[in-house]
N, C-alpha and C positions, 0 to 999 in steps of 0.2 A: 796429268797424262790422260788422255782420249784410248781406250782398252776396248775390244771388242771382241766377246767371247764366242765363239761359235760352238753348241754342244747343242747337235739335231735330235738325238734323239731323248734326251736326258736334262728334260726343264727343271729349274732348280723349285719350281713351284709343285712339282708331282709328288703324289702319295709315294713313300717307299715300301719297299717290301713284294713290287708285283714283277712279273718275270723282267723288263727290262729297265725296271726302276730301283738303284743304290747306290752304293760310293759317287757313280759318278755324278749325279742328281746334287749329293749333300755338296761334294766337293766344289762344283761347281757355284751353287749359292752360297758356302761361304767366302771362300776364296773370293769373287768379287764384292760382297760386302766389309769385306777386312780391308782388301785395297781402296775401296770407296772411304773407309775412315780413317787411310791415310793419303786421302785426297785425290785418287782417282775419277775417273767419268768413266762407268764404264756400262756396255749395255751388252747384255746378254742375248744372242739369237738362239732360237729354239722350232722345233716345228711345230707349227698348231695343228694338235690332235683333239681341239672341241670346237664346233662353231660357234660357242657361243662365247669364249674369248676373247676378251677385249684386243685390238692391235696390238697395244703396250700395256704391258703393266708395270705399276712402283713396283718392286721388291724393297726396296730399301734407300733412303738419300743419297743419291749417287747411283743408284743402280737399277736399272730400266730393263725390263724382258719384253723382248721383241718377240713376236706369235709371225713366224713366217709360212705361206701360203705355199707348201708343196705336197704335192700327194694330196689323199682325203682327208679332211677334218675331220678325224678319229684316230682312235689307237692302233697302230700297226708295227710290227715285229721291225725291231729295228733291223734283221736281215734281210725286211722287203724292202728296205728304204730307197736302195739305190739307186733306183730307175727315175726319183724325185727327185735325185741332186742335183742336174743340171736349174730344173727350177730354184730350187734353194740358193745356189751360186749368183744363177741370175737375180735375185731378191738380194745378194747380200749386195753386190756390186749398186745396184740402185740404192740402197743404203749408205752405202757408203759416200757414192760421190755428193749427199747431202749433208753428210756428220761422217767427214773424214781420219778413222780413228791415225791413231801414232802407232800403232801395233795390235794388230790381230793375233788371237790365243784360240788356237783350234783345239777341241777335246774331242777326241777317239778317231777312227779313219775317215769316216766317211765326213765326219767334219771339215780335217784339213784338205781333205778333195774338195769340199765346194769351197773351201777359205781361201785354196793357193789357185783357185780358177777363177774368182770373183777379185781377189788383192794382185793376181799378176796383171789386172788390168791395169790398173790403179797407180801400181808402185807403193804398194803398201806391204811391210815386212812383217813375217806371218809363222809365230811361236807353236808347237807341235808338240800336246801330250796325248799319249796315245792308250793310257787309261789299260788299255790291252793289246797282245801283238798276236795277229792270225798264226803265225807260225808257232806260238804255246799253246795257243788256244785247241788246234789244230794237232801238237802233238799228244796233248792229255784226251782231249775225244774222239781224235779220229773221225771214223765216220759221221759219230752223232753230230761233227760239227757242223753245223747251220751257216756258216757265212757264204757271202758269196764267191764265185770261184775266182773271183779280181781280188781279193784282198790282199792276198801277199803280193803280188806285183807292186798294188797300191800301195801298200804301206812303204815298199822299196824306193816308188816314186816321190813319196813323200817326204821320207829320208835325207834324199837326193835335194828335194827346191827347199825344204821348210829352210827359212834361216836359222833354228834354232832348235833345239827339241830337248823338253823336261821333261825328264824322266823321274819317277816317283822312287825307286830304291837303286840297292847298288845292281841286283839282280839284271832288272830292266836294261841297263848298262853293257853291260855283256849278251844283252841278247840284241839289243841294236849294234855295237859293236860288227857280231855278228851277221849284221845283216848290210855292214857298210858304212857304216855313220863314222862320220869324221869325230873323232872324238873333243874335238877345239870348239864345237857345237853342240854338245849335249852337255847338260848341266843337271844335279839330284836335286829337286828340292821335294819333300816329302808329301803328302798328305797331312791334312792338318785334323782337331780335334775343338771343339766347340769347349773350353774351358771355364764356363759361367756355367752352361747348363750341367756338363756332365762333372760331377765332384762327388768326391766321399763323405760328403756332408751333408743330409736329408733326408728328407722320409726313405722306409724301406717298406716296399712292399708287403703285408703281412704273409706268411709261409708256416705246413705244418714243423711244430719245432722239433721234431724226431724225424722229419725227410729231409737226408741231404738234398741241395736242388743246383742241377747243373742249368747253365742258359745259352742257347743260339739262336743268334741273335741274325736276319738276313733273308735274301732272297732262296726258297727253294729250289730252285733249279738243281741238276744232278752234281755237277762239280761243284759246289757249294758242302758239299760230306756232310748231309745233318744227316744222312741215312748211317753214315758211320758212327755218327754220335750216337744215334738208337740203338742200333746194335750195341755200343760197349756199355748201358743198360742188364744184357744181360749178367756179366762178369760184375755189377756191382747193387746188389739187394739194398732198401732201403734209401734210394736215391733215386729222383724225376728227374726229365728231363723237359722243361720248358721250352717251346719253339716260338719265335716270334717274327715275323716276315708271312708273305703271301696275299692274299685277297681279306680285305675285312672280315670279320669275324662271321657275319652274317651268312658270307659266300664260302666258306670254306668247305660245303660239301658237294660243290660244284668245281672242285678245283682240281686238276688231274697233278699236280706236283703233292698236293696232301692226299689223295688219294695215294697213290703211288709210298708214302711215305707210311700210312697208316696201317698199308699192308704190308709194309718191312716191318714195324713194331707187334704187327699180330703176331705174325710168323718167327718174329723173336721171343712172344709171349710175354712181351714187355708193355703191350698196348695200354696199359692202365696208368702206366706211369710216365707215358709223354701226353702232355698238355699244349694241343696246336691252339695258341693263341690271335692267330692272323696278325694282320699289321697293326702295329702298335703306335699310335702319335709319340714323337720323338720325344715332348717333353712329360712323358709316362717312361719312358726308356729308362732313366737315373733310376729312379727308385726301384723298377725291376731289377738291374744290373746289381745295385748295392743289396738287393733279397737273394744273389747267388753266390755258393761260396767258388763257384765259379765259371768263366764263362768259355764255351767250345767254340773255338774255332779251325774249324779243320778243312780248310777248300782241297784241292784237287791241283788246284794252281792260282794263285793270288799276288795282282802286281800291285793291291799294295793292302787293301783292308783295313776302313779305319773303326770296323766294332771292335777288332783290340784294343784299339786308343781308347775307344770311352768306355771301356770297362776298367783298362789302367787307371782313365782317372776318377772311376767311381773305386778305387782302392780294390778292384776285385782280379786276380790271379784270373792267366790266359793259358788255357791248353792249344797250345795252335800248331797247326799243320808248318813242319821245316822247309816252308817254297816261296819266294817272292819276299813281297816288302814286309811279310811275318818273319824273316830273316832280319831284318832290320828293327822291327819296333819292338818286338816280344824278346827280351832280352834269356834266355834258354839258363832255366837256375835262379833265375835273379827277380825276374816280372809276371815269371809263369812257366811254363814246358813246355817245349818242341818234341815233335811227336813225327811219325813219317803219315805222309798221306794214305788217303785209304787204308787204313790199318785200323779198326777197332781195341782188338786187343790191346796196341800200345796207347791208344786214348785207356782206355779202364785200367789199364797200367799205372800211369801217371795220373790218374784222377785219383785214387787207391794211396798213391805215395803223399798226397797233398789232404786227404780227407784223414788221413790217420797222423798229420804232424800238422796241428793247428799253428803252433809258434810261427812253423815255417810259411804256412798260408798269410797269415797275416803281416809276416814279413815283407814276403811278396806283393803284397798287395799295397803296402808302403813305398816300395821302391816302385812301382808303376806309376802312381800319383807324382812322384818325384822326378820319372821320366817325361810323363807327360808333359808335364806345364813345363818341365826345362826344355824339350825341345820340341813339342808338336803343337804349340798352340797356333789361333789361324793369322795372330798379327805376327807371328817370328814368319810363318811361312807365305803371308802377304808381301813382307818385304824382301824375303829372297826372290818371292815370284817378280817383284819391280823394280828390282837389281837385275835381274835377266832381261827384261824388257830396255831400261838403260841402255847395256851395254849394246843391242840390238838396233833401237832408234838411232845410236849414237855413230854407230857404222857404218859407209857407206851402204846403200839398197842394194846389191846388186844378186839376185838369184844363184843358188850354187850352182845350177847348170850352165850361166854365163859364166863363171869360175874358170869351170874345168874346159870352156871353150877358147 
């Protein structure tokens, strides 16, 4: 099968860890090298944000990154992007009618706006995940929210044509529901987990051995709650807090999210004990995750978050925020604790219940290993992802808004 991923702002080749670089970065790169080795073609379009980027690059046997020419070659806020789409669209459509894929896989909005503008030329059927929905996003920030003022419509519209749309938890489900989606077209297949690199078996990190060490793991941004993990800091003496996400280590005192962060931890009086590590190369991650007896994750709002995953399968217990696909992966009791958002207090709560019953920690952390690889690995969720594609190729073309006409 011929697979064409479209994720504009989120190349599976970028550093993680910087404001618009995560989940959907990883998810993207492995997800099509999982299908590539189970015999896919698939090639990934992205935007090129360096000029000195080759056209294409390998990623992987089967799997080619396209550098498409919209907007400036450089980094630019995925909220400015829009005004670049109609170029991107045009770029994919010439694409296409050279190496005409079987099915188009759009990731996040502005993706499937240039995918269902480029493939309805075509007659090409065109798969719809949307990584986030303006309408959550929008209701947990309000004003700070940055997107453009098209995006719900958009998303609505998209809805509407995509033939298909995966969705990553049960949560996301009900919030398209919500918004219209025919449910006989939406399908869960989850986020997946990198199961060779991240395991409970390998180096650990060296750590002082009378500091408990908690780890968050991610992009700084505000609804990301690492500022709440600092805080529950203070509620618990003799315990770090490791941060890992942001600008390389180098730059991190140029960076207005660790600033911002540094002065939550003064003002908590806790500043000695969080450790801003900048972005951390991913195959460094395992052996930090297996030095925490546990790892925080607490967004704001999260459609799906796979640093739970790879700390489940480094064996290490998840304190995670009760929203999104951390309703699904983080089993509440069992693989770790469900905590309410923004709430410090009930983080230092549940970190307090878990640093004081080892047995139970290490329980936990058995049964997360045990979740993972039974149900997140990237080859179980490569083939649910080309079971949806199947069923899609296999169906008549025809757009839902010719449907409903």
């Amino acid at each position: 099968m011929r697979v064409a991923m479209v994720s504009e702002h989120a190349s599976p080749l970028a550093m993680l860890g910087g404001v618009d670089a995560g989940g959907q970065n990883v998810h993207v790169g492995a997800l099509a090298i999982a299908m590539a080795r189970r015999g896919a073609d698939v090639v990934v379009h992205t935007r090129r944000d360096d000029p000195d980027l080759a056209p294409r690059v390998r990623l992987h046997p089967g799997v080619v990154v396209d550098h498409v020419d919209a907007g400036p070659p450089e980094p630019v806020a995925k909220d400015l992007l829009l005004p670049h789409m109609d170029d991107f669209a045009d770029h994919l459509a010439r694409r296409w009618t050279v190496w005409r894929p079987d099915v188009v896989h759009a990731h996040f909005w502005m993706s499937g706006r240039a995918a269902l503008a480029a493939a309805g030329r075509l007659g090409i059927p065109v798969v719809q995940t949307f990584h986030a929905l303006g309408v959550v996003k929008q209701r947990f920030q309000g004003a700070a929210d940055t997107s453009p003022p098209i995006r719900l419509a958009a998303e609505r519209d998209i809805i509407r044509r995509a033939d298909h749309i995966v969705a990553t938890c049960r949560d996301e489900v009900e919030e398209l529901a919500a918004l219209g989606a025919d449910s006989l077209r939406v399908s869960v297949v989850p986020c997946g987990v990198d199961l060779d690199t991240f395991t409970c078996d390998g180096p650990v990190e060296p750590r002082h051995p009378r500091v408990r060490r908690l780890l968050s793991v991610g992009r700084l941004v505000e609804r990301k709650g690492v500022a709440d993990a600092i805080l529950a800091l203070r509620e618990l003496p003799d315990t770090e807090l490791v941060v890992a996400g942001g600008p390389p280590l180098a730059a991190l005192d140029h960076d207005g999210d660790v600033a911002r962060l540094r002065c939550v931890a003064r003002r908590a009086g806790v500043d000695a004990r969080v450790d801003f590590r900048g972005s951390v190369p991913r195959d460094q991650l395992p052996a930090l995750m297996r030095s925490a007896d546990m790892v925080v994750s607490v967004p704001w709002y999260e459609p799906f978050g796979i640093v739970p995953l790879e700390a489940m399968a480094c064996g290490v217990p998840v304190i995670a925020s009760a929203v999104g696909g951390l309703l699904d992966t983080v089993v509440d009791g069992t693989t770790g604790m469900h905590v309410p958002p923004r709430a410090p207090g009930a983080i230092a709560c549940a970190v307090r219940a878990l640093l004081d019953d080892e047995p139970r920690r290490q329980a936990m952390g058995l049964a997360g290993v045990r979740r993972a690889r039974a149900r997140y690995g990237w080859t179980r969720v490569a083939a649910a992802t080309l079971d949806v594609y199947t069923t899609v190729v296999d169906r008549p073309w025809v757009h839902a808004e010719q449907v409903a006409q």
